[in-house]
C-alpha positions in Angstrom: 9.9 15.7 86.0 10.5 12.8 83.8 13.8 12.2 81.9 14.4 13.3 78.5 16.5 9.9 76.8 13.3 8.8 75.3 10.0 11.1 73.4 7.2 11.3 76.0 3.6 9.7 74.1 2.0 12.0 76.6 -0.7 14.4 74.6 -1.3 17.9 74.3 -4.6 19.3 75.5 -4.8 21.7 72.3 -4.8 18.0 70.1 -8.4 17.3 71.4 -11.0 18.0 69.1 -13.5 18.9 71.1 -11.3 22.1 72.4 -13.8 25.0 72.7 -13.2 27.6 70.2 -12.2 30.4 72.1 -9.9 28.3 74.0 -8.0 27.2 71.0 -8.0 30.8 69.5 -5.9 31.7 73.1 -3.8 28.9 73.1 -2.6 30.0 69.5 -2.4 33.4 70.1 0.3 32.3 73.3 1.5 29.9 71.1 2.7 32.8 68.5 3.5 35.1 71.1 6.3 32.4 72.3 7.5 32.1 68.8 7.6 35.9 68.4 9.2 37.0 71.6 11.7 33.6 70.8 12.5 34.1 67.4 10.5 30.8 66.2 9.2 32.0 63.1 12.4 33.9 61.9 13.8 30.4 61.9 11.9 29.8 59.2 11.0 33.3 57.4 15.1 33.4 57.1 15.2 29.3 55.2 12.3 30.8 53.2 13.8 33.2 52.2 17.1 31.9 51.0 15.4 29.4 48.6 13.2 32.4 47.1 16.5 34.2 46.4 18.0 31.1 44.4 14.8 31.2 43.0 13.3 35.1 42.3 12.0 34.4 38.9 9.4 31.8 40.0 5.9 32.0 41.1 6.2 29.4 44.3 3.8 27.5 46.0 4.5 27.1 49.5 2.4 24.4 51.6 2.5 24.5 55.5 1.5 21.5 57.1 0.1 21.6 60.6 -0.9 25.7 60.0 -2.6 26.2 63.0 -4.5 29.4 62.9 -2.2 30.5 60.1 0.2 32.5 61.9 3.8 31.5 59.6 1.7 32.2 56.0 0.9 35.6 57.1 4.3 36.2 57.9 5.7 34.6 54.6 3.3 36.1 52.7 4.3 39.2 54.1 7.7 38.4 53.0 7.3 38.2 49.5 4.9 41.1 49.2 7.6 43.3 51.0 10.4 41.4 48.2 8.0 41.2 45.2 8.4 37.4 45.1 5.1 36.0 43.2 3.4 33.1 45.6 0.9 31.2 46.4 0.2 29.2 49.8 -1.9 26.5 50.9 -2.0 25.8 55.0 -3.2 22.3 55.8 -4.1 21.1 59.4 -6.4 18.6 61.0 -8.3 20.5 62.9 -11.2 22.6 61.5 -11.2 24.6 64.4 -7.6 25.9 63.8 -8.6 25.8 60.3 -11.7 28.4 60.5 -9.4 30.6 62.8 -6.6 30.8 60.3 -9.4 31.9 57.6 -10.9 34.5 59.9 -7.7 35.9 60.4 -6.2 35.7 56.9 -9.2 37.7 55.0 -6.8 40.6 53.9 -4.3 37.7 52.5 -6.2 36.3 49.4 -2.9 34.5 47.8 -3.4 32.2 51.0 -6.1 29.1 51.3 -6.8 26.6 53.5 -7.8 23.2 54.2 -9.0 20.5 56.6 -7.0 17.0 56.2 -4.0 14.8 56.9 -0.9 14.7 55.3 -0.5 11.0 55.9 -4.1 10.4 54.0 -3.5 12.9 51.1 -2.5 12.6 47.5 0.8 14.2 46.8 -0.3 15.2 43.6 -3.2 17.0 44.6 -0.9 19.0 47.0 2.0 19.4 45.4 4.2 22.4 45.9 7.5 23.9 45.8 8.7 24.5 49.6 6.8 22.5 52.1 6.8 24.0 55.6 6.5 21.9 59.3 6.9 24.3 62.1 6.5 23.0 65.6 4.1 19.9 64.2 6.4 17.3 63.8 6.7 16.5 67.2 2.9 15.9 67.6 3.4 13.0 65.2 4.5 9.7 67.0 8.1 8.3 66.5 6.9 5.4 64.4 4.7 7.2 61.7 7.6 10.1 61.7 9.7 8.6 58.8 6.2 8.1 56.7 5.8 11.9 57.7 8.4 13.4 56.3 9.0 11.5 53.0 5.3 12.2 52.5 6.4 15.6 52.7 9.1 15.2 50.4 7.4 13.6 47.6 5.4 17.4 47.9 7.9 19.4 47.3 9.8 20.7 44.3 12.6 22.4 45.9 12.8 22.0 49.9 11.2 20.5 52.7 11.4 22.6 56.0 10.9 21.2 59.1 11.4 23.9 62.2 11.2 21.7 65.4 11.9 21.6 69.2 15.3 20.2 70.7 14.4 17.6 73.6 16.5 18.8 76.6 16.1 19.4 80.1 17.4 23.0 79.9 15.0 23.8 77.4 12.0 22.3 79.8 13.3 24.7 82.8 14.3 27.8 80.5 10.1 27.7 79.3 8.9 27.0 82.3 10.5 30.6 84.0 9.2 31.7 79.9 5.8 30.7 80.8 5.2 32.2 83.9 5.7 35.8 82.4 4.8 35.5 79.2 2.3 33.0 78.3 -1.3 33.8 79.7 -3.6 30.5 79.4 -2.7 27.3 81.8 -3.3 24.8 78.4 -0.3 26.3 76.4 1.9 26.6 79.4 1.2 22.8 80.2 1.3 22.1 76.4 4.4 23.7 75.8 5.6 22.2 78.5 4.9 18.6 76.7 5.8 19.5 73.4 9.5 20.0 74.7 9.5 16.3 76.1 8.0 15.2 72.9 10.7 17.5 70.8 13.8 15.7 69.1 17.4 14.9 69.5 19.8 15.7 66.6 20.9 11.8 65.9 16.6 10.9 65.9 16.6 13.4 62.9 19.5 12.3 61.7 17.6 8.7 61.6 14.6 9.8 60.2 16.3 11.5 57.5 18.1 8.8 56.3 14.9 6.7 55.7 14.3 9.0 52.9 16.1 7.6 49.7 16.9 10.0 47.4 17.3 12.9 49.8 20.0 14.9 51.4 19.5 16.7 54.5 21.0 18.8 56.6 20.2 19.6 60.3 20.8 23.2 61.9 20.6 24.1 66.0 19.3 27.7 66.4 17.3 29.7 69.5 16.0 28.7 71.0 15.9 25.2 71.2 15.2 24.7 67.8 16.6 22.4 65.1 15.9 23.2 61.3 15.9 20.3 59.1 16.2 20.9 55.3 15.3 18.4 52.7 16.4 18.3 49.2 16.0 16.2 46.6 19.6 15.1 45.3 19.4 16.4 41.9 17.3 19.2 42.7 20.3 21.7 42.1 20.7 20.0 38.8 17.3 20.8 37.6 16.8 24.1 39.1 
């Protein structure tokens, strides 16, 4: 097992393109059963959450970028049916695969859409929003492009940027490794959540990333497991609320 100073480069098997369908659709449906039976999503249902209570009179539009097969806008929009909070939400990925899954299995969800395309390659405007959502894709991006990442992200969102990533440890690696074995049925998402871990993030890396972003506070939470929450806010967004 290789050390944990530096993020690994190594890929994921579920970022190649050509990944057959039905392959994908299991990988994704281990990949949510880790965050259910870990508490993943609440992480970010509960951050949600808060900024829709300093904000119940609003109709929100909440973008998740890197959606997957759509598993966190189902659960948000879930959320503010169960609250009567008015929203809209947009899931963005790169892959069309993941993209045609997430539609398939959002047909009873109408407030939600989808799209095929990258962030990094997008116009703000055209995908603007008031929360923008990152949950466990942050760490497929590569250290360099990572600052670019998340002020693209910023310059999205109205209220908050939410980013709900992995913490880069060794205990982590050997705590979902016993996980996997148990839990997680296809060989690609135990290897890949396996790699994702030595791709995840250190506190003082976010901390540097953050602080590329002018005009931006941040602030940076641990939670289970092995998680970090990162919150961006525009400076005078309190003001203006």
């Amino acid at each position: 097992m290789s050390g944990f100073k530096e993020r690994t480069t190594e890929p994921e098997i579920m970022d190649d393109a050509d990944l057959h369908h039905e392959l994908l659709n299991a990988v994704l449906r281990d990949v949510s059963v880790a965050n259910r039976l870990l508490g993943g999503n609440r992480i970010t249902e509960n951050a949600v959450a808060q900024i829709l209570k300093e904000h119940p009179a609003q109709t929100h539009r909440i973008l998740d970028v890197g959606c997957g097969e759509g598993a966190m806008l189902r659960k948000l929009a879930q959320l503010c049916r169960r609250q009567g909070y008015k929203a809209e939400f947009l899931g963005l990925d790169l892959s069309e695969s993941s993209i045609s899954l997430a539609r398939e299995h959002s047909k009873a969800y109408p407030e939600i859409k989808y799209v095929t395309g990258d962030l990094l390659e997008a116009n703000p405007q055209q995908i603007q929003c008031d929360i923008a959502l990152c949950t466990l894709t942050l760490h497929h991006i590569p250290t360099a492009k990572v600052p670019a990442f998340l002020e693209q992200m910023a310059k999205t969102a109205r209220l908050a940027v939410l980013v709900n990533d992995l913490q880069r440890s060794r205990l982590a690696y050997c705590l979902f490794k016993a996980f996997s074995v148990i839990f997680i049925k296809t060989k690609v998402a135990r290897h890949d959540g396996l790699v994702s871990i030595k791709k995840g993030f250190r506190r003082k890396e976010l901390v540097q990333f953050s602080n590329q972003i002018p005009g931006y506070e941040y602030m940076i939470s641990w939670k289970w497991a092995f998680r970090y929450l990162l919150t961006l806010r525009a400076i005078n967004t309190k003001s203006n609320a």
